[in-house]
SEVEX-391494 format. One record per atom (N, C-alpha, C): chain; residue number from 1; atom name; x, y, z. Coordinates in pm, 1 decimal, always signed. Example, Ala and Ser with C-alpha at 12.3 -4.5 7.8 and 13.67 -1.06 7.14 Angstrom:
+---+-----+----+----------+----------+----------+
! c !   k !  a !       xx !       yy !       zz !
+---+-----+----+----------+----------+----------+
! A !   1 !  N !  +1319.0 !   -569.0 !   +780.0 !
! A !   1 ! CA !  +1230.0 !   -450.0 !   +780.0 !
! A !   1 !  C !  +1320.0 !   -330.0 !   +780.0 !
! A !   2 !  N !  +1285.0 !   -225.0 !   +708.0 !
! A !   2 ! CA !  +1367.0 !   -106.0 !   +714.0 !
! A !   2 !  C !  +1290.0 !     +3.0 !   +787.0 !
+---+-----+----+----------+----------+----------+
REM end
This chain:
+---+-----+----+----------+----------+----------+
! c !   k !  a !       xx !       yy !       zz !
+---+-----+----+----------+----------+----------+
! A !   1 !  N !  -3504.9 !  -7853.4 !  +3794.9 !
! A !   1 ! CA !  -3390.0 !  -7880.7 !  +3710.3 !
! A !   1 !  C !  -3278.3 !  -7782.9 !  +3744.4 !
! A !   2 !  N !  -3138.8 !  -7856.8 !  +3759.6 !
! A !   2 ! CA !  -3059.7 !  -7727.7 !  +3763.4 !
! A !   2 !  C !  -3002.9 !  -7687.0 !  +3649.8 !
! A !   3 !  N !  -2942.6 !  -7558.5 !  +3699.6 !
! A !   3 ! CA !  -2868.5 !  -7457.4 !  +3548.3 !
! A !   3 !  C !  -2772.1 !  -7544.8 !  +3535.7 !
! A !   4 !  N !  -2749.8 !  -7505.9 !  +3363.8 !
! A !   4 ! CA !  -2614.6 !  -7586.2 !  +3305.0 !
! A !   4 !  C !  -2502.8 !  -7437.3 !  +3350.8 !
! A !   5 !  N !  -2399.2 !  -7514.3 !  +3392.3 !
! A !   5 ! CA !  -2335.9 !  -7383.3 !  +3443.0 !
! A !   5 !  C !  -2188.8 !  -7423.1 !  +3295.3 !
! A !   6 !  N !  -2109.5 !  -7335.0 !  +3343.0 !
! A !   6 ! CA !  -1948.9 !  -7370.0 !  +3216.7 !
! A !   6 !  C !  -1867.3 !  -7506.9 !  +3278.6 !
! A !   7 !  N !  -1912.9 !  -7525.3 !  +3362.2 !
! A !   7 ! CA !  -1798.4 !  -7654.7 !  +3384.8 !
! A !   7 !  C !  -1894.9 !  -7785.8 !  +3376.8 !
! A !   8 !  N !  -1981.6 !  -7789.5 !  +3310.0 !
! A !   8 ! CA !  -2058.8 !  -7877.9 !  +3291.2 !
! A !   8 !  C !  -2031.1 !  -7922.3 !  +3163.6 !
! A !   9 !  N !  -2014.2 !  -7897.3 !  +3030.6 !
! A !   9 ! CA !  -1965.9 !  -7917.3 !  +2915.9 !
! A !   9 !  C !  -1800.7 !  -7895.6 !  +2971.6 !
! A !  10 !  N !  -1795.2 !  -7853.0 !  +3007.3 !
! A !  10 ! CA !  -1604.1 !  -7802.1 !  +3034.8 !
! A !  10 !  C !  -1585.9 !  -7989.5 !  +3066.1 !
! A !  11 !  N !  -1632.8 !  -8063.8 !  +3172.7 !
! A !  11 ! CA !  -1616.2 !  -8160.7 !  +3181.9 !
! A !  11 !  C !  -1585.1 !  -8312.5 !  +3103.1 !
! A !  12 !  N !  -1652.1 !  -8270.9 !  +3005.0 !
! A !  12 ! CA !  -1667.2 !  -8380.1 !  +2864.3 !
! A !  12 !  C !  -1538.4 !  -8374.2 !  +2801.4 !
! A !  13 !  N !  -1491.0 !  -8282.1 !  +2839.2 !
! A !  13 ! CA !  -1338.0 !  -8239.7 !  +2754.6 !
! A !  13 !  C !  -1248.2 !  -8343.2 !  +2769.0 !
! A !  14 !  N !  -1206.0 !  -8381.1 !  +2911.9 !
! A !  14 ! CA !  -1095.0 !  -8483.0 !  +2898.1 !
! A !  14 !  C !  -1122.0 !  -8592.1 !  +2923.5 !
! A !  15 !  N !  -1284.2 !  -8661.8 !  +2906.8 !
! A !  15 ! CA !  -1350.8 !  -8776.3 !  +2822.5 !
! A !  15 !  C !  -1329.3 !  -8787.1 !  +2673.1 !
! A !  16 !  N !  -1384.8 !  -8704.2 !  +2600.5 !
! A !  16 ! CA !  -1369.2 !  -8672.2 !  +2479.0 !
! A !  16 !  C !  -1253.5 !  -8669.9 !  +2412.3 !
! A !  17 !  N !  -1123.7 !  -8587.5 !  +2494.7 !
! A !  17 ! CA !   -986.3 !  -8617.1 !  +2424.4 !
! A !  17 !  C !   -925.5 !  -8782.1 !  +2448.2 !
! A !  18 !  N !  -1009.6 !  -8851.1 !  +2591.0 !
! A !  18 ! CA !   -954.0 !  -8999.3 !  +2525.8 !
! A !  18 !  C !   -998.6 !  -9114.8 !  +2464.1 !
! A !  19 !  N !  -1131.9 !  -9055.6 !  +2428.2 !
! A !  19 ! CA !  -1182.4 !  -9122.0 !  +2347.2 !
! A !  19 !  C !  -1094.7 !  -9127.5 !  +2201.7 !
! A !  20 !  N !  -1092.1 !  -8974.3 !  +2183.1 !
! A !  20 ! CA !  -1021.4 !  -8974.4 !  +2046.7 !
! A !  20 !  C !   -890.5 !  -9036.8 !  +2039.6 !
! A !  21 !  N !   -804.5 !  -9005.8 !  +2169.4 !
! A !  21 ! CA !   -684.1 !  -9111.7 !  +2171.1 !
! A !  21 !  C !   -688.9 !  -9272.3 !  +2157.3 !
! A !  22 !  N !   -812.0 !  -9321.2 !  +2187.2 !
! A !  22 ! CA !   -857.9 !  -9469.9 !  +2172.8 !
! A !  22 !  C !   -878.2 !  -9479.6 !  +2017.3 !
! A !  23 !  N !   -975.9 !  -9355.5 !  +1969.2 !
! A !  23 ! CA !   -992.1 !  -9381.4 !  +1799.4 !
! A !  23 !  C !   -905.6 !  -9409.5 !  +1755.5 !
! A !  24 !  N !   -794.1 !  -9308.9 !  +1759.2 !
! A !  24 ! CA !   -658.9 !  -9261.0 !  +1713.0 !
! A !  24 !  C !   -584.7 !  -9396.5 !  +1694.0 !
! A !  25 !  N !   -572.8 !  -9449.1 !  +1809.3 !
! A !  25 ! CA !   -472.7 !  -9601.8 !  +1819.0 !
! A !  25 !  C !   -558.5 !  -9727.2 !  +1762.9 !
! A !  26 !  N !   -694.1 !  -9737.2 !  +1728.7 !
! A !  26 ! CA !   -771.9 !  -9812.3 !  +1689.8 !
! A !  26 !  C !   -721.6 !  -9807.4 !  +1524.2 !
! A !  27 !  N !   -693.6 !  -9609.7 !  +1480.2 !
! A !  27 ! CA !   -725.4 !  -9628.6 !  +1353.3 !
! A !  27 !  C !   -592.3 !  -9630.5 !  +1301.6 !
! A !  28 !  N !   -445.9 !  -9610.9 !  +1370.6 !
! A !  28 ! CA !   -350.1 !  -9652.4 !  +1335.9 !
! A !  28 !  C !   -346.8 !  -9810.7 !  +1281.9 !
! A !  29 !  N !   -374.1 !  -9908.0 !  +1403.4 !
! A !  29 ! CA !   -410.3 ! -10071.1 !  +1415.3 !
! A !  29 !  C !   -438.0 ! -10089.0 !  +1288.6 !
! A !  30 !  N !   -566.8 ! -10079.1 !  +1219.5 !
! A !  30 ! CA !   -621.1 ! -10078.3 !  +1120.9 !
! A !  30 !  C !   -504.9 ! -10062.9 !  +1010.0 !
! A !  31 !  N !   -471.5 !  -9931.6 !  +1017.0 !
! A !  31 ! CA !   -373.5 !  -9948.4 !   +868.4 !
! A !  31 !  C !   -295.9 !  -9975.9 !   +885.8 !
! A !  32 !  N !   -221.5 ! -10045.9 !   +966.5 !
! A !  32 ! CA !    -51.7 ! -10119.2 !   +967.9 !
! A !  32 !  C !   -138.1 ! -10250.2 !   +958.7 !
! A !  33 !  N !   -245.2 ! -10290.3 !  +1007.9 !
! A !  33 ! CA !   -260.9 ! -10442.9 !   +980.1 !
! A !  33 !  C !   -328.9 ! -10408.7 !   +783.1 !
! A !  34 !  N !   -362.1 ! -10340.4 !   +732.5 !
! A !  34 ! CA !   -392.9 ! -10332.1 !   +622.6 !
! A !  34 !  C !   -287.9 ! -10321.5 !   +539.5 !
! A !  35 !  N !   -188.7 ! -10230.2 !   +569.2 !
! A !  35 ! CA !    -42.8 ! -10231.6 !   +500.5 !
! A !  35 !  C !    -12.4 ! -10386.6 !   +497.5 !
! A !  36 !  N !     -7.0 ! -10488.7 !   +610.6 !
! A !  36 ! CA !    +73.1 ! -10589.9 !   +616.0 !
! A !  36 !  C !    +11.0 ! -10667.3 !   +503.8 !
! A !  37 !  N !   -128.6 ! -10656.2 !   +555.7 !
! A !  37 ! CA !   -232.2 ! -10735.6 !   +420.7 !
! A !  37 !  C !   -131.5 ! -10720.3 !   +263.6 !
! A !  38 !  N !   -136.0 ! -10586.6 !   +293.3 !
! A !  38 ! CA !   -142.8 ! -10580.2 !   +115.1 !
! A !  38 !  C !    +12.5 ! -10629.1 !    +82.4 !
! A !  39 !  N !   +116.4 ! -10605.9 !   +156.2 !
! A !  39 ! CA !   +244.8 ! -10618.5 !   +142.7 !
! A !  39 !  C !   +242.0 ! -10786.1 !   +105.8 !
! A !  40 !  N !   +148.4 ! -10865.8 !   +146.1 !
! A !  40 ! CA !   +119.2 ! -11033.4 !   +170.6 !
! A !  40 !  C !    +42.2 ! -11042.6 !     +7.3 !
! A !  41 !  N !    -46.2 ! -10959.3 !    -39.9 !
! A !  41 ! CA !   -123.8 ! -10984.9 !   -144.9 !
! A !  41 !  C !    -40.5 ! -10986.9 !   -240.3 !
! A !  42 !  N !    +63.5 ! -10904.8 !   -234.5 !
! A !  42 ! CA !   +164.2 ! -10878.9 !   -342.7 !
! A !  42 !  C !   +224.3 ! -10956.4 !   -353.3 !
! A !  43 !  N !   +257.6 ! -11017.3 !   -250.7 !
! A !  43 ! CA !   +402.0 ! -11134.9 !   -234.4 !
! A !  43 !  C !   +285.1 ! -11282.6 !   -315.7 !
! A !  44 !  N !   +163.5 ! -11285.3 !   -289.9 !
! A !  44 ! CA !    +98.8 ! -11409.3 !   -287.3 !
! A !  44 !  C !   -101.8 ! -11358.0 !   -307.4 !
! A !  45 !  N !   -112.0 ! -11377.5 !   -451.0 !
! A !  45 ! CA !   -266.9 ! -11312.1 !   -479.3 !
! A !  45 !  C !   -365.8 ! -11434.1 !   -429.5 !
! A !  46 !  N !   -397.4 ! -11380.5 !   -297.5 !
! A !  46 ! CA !   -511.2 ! -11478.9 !   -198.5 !
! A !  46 !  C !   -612.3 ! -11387.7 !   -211.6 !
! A !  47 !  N !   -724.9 ! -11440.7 !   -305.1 !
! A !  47 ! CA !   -886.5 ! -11355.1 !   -242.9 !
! A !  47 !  C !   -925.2 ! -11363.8 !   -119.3 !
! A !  48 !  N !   -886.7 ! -11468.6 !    -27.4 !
! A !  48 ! CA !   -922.1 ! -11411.4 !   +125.4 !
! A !  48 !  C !   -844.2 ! -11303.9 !   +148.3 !
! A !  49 !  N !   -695.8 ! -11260.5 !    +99.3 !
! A !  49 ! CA !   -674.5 ! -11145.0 !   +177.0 !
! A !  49 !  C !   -740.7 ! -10992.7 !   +130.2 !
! A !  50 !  N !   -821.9 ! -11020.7 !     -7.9 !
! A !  50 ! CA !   -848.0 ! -10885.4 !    -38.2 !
! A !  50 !  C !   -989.3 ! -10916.8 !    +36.0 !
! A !  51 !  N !  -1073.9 ! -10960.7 !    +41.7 !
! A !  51 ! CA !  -1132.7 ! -10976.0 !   +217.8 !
! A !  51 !  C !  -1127.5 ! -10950.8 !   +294.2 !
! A !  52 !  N !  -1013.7 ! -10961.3 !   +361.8 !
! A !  52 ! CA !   -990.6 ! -10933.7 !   +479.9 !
! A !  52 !  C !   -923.6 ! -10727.0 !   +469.6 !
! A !  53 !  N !   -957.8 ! -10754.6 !   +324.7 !
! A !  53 ! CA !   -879.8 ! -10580.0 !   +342.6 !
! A !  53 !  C !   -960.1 ! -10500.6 !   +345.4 !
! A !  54 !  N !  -1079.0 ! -10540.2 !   +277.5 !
! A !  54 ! CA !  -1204.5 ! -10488.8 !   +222.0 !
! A !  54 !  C !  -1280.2 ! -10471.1 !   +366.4 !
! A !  55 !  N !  -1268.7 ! -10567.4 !   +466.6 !
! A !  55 ! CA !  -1342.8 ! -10596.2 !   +586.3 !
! A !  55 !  C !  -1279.6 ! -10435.5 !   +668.6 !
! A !  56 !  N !  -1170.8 ! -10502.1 !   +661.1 !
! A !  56 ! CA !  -1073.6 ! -10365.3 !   +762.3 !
! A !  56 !  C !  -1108.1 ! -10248.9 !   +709.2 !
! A !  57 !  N !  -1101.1 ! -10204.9 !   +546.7 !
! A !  57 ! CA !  -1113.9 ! -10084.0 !   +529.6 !
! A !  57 !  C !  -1281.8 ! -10001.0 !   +538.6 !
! A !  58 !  N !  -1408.6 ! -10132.9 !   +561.2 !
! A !  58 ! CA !  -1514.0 ! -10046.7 !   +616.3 !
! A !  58 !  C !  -1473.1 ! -10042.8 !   +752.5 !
! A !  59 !  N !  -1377.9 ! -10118.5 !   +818.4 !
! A !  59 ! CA !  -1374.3 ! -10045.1 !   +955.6 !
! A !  59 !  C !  -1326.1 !  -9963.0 !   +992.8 !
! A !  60 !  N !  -1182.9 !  -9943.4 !   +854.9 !
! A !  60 ! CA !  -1085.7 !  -9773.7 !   +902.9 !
! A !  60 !  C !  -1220.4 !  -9639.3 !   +892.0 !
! A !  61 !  N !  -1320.5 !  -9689.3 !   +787.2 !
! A !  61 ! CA !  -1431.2 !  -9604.0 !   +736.6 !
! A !  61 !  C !  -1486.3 !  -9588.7 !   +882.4 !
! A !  62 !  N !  -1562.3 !  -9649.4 !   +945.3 !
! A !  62 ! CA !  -1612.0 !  -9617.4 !  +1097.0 !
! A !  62 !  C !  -1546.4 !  -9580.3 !  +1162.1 !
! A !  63 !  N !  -1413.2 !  -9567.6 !  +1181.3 !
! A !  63 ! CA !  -1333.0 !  -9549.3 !  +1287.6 !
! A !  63 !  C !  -1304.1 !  -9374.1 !  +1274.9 !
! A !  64 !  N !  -1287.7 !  -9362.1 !  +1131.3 !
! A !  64 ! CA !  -1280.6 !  -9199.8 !  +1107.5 !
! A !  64 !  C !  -1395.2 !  -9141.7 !  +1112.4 !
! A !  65 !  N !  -1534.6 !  -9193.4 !  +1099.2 !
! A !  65 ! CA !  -1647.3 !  -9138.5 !  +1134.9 !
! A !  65 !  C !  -1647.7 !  -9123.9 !  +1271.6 !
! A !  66 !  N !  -1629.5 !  -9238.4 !  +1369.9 !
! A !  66 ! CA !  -1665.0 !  -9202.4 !  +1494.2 !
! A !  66 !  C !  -1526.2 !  -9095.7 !  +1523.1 !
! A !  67 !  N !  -1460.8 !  -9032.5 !  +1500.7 !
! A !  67 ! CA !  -1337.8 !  -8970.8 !  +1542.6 !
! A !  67 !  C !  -1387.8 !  -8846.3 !  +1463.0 !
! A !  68 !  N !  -1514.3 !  -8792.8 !  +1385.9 !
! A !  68 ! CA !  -1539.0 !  -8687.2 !  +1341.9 !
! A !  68 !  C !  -1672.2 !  -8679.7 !  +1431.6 !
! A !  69 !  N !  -1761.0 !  -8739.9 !  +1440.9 !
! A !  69 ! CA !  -1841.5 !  -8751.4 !  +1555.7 !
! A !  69 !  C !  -1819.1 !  -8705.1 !  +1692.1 !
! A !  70 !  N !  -1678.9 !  -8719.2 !  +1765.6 !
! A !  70 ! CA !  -1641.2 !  -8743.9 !  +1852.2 !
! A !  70 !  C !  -1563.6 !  -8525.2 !  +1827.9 !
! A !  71 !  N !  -1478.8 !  -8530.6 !  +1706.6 !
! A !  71 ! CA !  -1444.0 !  -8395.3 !  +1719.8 !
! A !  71 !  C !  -1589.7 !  -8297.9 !  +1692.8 !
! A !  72 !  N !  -1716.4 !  -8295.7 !  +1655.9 !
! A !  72 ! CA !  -1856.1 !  -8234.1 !  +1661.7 !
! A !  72 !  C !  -1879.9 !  -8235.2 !  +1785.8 !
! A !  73 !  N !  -1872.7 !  -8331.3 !  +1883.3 !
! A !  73 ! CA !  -1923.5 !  -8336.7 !  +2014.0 !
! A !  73 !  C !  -1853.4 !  -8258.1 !  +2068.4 !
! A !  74 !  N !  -1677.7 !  -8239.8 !  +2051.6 !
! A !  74 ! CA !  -1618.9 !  -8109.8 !  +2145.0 !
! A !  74 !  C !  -1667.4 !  -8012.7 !  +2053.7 !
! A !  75 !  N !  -1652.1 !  -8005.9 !  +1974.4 !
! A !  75 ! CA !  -1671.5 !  -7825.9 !  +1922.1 !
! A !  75 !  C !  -1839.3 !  -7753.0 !  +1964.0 !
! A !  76 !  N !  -1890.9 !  -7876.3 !  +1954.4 !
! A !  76 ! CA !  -2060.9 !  -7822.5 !  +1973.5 !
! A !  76 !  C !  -2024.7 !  -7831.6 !  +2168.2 !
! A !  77 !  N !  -1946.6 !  -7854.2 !  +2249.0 !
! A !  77 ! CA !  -1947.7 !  -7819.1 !  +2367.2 !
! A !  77 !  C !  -1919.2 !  -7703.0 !  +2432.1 !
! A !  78 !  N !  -1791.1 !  -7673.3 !  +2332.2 !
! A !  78 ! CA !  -1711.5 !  -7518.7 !  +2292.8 !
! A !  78 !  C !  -1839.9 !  -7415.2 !  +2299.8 !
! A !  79 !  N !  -1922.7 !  -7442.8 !  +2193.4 !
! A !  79 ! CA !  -2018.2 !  -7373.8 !  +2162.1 !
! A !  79 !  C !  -2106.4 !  -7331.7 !  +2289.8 !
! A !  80 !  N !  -2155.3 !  -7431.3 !  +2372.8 !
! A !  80 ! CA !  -2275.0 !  -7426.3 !  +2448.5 !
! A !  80 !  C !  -2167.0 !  -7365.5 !  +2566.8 !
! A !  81 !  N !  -2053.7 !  -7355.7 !  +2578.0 !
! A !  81 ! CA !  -1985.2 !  -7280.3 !  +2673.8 !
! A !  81 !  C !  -1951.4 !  -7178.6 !  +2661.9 !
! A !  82 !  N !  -1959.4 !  -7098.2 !  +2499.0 !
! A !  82 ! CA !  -1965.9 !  -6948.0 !  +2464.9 !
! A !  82 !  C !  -2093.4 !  -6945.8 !  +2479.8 !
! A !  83 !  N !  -2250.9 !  -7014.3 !  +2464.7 !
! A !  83 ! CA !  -2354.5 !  -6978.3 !  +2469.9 !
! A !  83 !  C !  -2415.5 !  -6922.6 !  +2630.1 !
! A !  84 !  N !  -2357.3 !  -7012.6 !  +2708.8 !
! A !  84 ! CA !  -2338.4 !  -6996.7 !  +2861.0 !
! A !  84 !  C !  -2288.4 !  -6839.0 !  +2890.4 !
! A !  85 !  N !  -2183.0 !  -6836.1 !  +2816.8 !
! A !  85 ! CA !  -2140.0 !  -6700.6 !  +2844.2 !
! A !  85 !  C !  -2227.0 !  -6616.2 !  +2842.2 !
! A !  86 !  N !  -2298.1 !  -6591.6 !  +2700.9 !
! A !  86 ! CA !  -2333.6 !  -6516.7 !  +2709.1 !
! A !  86 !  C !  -2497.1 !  -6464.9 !  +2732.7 !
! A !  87 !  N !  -2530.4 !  -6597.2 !  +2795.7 !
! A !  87 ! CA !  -2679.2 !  -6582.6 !  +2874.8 !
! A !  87 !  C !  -2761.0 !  -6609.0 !  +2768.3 !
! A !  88 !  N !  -2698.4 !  -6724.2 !  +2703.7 !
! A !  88 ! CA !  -2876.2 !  -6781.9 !  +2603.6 !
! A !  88 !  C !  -2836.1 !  -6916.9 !  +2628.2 !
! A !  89 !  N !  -2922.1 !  -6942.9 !  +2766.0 !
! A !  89 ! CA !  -2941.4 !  -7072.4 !  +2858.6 !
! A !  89 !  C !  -2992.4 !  -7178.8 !  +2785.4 !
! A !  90 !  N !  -3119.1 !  -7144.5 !  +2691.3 !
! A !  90 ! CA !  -3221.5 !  -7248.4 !  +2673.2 !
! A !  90 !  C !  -3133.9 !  -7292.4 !  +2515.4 !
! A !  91 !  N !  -3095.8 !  -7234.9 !  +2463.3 !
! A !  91 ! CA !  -2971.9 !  -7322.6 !  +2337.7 !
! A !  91 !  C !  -2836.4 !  -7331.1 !  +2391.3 !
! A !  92 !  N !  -2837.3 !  -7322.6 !  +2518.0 !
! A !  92 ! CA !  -2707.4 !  -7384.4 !  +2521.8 !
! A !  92 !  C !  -2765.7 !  -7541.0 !  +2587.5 !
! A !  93 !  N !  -2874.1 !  -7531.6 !  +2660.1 !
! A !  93 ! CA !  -2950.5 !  -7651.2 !  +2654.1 !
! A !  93 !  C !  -2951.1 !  -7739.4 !  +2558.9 !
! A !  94 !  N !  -3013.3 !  -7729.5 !  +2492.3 !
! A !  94 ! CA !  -3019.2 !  -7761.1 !  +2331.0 !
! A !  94 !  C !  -2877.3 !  -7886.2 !  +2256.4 !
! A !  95 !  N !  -2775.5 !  -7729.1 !  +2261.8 !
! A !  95 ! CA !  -2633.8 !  -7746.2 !  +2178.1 !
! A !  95 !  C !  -2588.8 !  -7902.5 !  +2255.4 !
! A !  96 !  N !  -2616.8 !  -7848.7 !  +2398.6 !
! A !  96 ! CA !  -2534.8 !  -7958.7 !  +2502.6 !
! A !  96 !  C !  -2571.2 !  -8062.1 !  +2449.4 !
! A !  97 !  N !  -2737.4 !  -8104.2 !  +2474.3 !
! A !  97 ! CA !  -2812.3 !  -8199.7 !  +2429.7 !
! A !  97 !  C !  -2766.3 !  -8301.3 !  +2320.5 !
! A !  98 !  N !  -2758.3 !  -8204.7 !  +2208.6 !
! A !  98 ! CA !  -2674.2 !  -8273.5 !  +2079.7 !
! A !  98 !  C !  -2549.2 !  -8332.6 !  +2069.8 !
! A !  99 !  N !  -2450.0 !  -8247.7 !  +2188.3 !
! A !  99 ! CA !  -2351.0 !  -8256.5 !  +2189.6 !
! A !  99 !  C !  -2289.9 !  -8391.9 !  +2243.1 !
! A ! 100 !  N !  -2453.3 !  -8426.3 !  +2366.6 !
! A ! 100 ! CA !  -2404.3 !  -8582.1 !  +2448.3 !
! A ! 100 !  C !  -2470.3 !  -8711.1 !  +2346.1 !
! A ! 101 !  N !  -2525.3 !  -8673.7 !  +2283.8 !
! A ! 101 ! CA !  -2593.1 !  -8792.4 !  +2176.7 !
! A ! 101 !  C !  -2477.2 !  -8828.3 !  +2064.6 !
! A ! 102 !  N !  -2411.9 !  -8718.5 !  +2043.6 !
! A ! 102 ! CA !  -2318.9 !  -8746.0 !  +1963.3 !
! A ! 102 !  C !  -2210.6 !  -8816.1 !  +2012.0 !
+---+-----+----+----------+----------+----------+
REM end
């Protein structure tokens, strides 16, 4: 097996920042199409649209989970690259580990 060296987590970094830029524009989407919803419910009380709001808003709910998921995975990378530093190999093993599941 080889050593995890610092540019091994260093790498995930500018994966990770566009992922979050994908969240980011996913979870904007979400609430301007939810704003429009509701701006429509007001004008005109349709139970499909509080449906369709209800639908969107468990998805703004996932979308900010995976975008806190996603900020744990850099910080726990941060981590295993101060752990690197400072020569405790087998948890920075570990940290990494967690860090790619996440």
């Amino acid at each position: 097996m080889e050593a995890l060296t610092l540019t091994t987590p260093a790498l995930l970094f500018s994966a990770i920042s566009l992922i979050m830029l994908a969240y980011t524009n996913r979870f904007l989407a979400y609430a301007a199409v939810i704003r429009n919803l509701h701006d429509k419910y007001l004008k005109k009380q349709d139970e499909s649209l509080i449906k369709q709001i209800k639908n969107l808003k468990i998805r703004l709910n996932l979308t900010r989970w995976m975008q806190i998921f996603g900020i744990t995975s850099l910080l726990l990378c941060v981590l295993t690259m101060f752990l690197i530093y400072i020569d405790q190999h087998i948890v920075a093993i570990w940290i990494f580990g967690i860090a790619l599941v996440l």
